[in-house]
N, C-alpha and C positions, 0 to 999 in steps of 0.2 A: 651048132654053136654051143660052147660051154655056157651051164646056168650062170658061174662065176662070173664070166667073162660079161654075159650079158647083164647082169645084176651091177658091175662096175659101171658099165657103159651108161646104164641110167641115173646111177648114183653122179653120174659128172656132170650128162645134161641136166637136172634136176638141178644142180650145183650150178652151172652158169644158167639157164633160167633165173633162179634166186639174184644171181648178182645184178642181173642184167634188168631185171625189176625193181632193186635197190638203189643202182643206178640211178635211176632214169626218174625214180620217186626222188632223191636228193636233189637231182640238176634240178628238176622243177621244168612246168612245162611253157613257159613264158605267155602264156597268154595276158598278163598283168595288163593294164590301159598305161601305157608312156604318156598319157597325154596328161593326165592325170597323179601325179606324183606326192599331193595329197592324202589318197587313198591308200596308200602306204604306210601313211602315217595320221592313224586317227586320231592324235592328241594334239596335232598343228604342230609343224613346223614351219611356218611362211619364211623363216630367211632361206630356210635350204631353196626351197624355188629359184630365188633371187641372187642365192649363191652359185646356183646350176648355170641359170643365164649370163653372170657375168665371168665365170670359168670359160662359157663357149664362146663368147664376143672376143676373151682374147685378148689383145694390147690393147684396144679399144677400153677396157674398163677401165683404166688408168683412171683416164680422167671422165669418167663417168663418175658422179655425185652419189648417185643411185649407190654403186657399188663398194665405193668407198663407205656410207656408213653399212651397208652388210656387214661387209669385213669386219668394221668395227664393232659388230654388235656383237660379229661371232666370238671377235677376240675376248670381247667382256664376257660371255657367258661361256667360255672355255678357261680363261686362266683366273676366273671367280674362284675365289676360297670358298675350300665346302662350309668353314663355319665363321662368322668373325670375329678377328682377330684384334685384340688394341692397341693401339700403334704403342712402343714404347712401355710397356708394362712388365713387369719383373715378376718371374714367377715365382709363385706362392712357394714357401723354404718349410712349411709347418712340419713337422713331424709327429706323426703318431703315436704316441708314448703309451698307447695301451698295449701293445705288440711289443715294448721294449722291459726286457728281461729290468725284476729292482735290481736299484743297485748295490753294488756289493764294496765293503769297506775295504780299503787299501790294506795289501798286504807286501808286508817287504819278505826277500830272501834272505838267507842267511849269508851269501854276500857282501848284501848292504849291511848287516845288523856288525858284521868285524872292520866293514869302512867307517861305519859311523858307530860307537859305542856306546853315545847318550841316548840311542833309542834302543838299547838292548833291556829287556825286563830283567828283575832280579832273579 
């Protein structure tokens, strides 16, 4: 067998080895506790729990009370503004007048100065 040929042939195994353990470190290997769904999330999430449960009951959560305020809680803290806001307030118009060039005195063209004659200088 050619060195080439064999020098390729390992450079490919070598290459799927790599993938196939990049693979398989991304999927992840499920061992996680399902029972457990907390543990996922160490800062608390207690609605998601209660929102898992009544996704899997299904038409039954209708009129479960329970589920109804979930929902409700989720709705509040999903379409929460990130800052607040005042209802009906007009926003500020100030302008920065440090950033604004002085101003500069009116200058007419010469134009204007043979439409109008009393502001032509001697």
């Amino acid at each position: 067998m050619d060195l080439k040929i064999a020098a390729r042939i390992a450079a490919v195994l070598a290459l799927g080895a790599a993938m196939t353990a990049a693979f398989m470190a991304l999927r992840g290997d499920g061992s996680r506790d399902a029972s457990s769904p907390r543990s996922a999330h160490p800062g608390g999430e207690p609605a998601r729990v209660e929102l898992a449960r009544c996704r899997d009951s299904g038409m039954a959560a209708i009129d479960d009370d329970t589920c109804r305020k979930a929902w409700a809680e989720s709705r509040r803290r999903f379409l929460r503004p990130s800052r607040p806001v005042a209802p009906n307030a007009a926003p500020s118009i100030e302008k920065d007048t440090r950033r604004l060039p002085p101003p500069q005195p009116p200058t007419t063209s010469r134009a204007e100065d043979r439409l109008n004659p009393e502001t032509v200088a001697p």
